[in-house]
C-alpha positions in Angstrom: 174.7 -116.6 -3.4 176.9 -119.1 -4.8 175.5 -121.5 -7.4 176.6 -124.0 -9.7 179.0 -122.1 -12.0 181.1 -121.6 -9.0 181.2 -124.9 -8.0 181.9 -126.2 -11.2 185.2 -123.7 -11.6 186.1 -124.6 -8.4 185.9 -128.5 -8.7 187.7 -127.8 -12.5 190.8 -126.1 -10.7 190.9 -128.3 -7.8 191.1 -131.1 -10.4 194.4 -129.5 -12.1 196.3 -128.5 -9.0 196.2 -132.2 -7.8 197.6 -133.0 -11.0 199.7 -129.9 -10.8 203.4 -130.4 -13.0 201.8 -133.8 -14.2 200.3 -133.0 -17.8 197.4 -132.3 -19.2 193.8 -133.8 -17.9 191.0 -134.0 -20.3 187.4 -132.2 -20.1 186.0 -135.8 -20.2 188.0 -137.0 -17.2 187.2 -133.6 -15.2 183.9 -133.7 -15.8 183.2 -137.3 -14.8 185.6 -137.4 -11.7 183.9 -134.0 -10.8 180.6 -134.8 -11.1 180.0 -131.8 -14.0 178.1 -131.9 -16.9 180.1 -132.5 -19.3 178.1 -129.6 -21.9 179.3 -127.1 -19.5 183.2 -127.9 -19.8 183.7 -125.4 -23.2 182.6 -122.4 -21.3 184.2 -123.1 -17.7 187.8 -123.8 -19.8 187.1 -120.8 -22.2 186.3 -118.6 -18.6 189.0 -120.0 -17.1 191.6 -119.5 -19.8 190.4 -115.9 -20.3 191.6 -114.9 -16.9 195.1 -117.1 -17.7 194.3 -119.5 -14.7 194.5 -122.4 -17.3 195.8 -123.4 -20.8 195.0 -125.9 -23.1 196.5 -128.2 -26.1 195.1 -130.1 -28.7 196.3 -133.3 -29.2 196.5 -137.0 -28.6 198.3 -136.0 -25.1 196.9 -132.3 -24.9 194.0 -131.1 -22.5 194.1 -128.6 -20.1 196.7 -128.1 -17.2 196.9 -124.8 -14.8 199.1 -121.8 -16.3 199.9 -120.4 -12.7 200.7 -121.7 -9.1 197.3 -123.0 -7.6 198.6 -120.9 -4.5 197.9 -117.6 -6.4 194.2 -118.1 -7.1 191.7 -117.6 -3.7 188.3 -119.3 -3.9 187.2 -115.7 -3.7 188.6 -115.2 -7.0 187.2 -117.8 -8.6 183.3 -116.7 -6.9 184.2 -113.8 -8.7 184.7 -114.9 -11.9 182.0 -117.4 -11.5 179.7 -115.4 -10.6 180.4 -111.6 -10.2 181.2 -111.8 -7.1 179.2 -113.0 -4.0 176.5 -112.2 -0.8 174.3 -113.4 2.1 171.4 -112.3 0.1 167.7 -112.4 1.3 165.3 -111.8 4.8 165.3 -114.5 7.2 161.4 -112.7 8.0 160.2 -114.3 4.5 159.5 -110.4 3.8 159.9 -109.9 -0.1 160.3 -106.2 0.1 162.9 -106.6 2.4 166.0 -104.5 0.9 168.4 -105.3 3.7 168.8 -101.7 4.0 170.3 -100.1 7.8 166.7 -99.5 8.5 166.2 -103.4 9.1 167.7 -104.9 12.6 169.4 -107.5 11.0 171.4 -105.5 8.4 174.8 -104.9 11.0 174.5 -108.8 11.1 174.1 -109.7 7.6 176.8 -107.1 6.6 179.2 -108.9 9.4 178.0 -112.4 8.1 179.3 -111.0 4.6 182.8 -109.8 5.6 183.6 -113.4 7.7 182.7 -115.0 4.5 184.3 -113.0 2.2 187.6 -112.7 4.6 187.0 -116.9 4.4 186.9 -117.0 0.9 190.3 -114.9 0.5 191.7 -117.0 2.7 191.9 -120.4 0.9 193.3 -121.3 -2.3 193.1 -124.1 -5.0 196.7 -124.9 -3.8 195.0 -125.8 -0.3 192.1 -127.4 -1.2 193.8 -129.7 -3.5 196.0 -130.2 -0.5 192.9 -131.4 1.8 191.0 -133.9 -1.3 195.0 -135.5 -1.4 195.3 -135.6 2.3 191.9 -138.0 2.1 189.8 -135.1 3.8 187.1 -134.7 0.7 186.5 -137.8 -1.4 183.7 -139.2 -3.1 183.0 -142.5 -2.4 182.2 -144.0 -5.6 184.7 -142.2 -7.9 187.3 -144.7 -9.9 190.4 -145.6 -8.8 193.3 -144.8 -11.6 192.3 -141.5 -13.4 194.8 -139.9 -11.0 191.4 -136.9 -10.4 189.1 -139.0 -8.4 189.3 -136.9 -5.2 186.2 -134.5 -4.9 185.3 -131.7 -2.8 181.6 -132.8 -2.3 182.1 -135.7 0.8 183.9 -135.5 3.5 185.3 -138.9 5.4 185.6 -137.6 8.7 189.8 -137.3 8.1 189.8 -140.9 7.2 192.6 -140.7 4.5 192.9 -144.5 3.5 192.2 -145.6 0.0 188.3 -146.5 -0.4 188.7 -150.0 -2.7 
């Protein structure tokens, strides 16, 4: 499945394509706007830069900003990296020797479940779902106004795209 290192790469490079050609954002300001712990920012800006998706400065004005067009990284990419890639994992009969294997009813399911999903997943980019937290699709209601990365991907506000004050 997908767990919390995913989410927090994906909320980090949602963060810097908003702020796309607009400088450098700290871990600090990621990490509170995003909602991540701020402990696990080293690792998820080392992962990140290994692969080239992101590069950093030091610096009174340094931080990290995106090295590549958000366009050119799919979520499936990032699920990858995150977490070596991604399944529908587990028997909906509570059986724990279940293997999923073509013996069991549901396995032509599951295995359809996990190409939609993955075909999904290919689909979208950082570039479009920085689009929908600017177009006021994902916010979080209580984030502060004037970091310029208060948009998250957690809430949704039913397409309501005015300014919460």
């Amino acid at each position: 499945m997908i767990g919390n290192k995913a989410e927090y790469f994906l909320k980090t490079l949602i963060a810097l394509a908003r702020r796309q050609g607009e400088g450098y954002l700290t871990s600090r300001e990621i990490a509170v706007s995003q909602d991540i712990p701020p402990k696990y920012m080293p690792q998820i800006v080392a992962e990140l830069g290994r692969v080239g998706w992101v590069e950093t400065s030091r610096g009174p004005k340094g931080g990290i900003r995106l090295a590549v067009d958000p366009g050119r990284i799919a979520v499936a990419q990032v699920i990858d990296l995150a977490e070596g890639g991604f399944s529908i994992k587990g028997c909906l009969f509570a059986d724990p020797s279940c293997r999923l294997t073509a013996s069991c009813p549901l396995y032509p399911v599951w295995q359809e479940a996990q190409a939609a999903l993955e075909a999904v997943f290919r689909r979208y980019t950082m570039a479009d779902l920085a689009a929908r937290v600017v177009a006021g699709m994902y916010r979080k209601p209580e984030a502060a106004e004037g970091n310029g990365v208060e948009g998250a991907v957690d809430q949704r506000d039913g397409g309501d795209s005015a300014r919460r004050k």
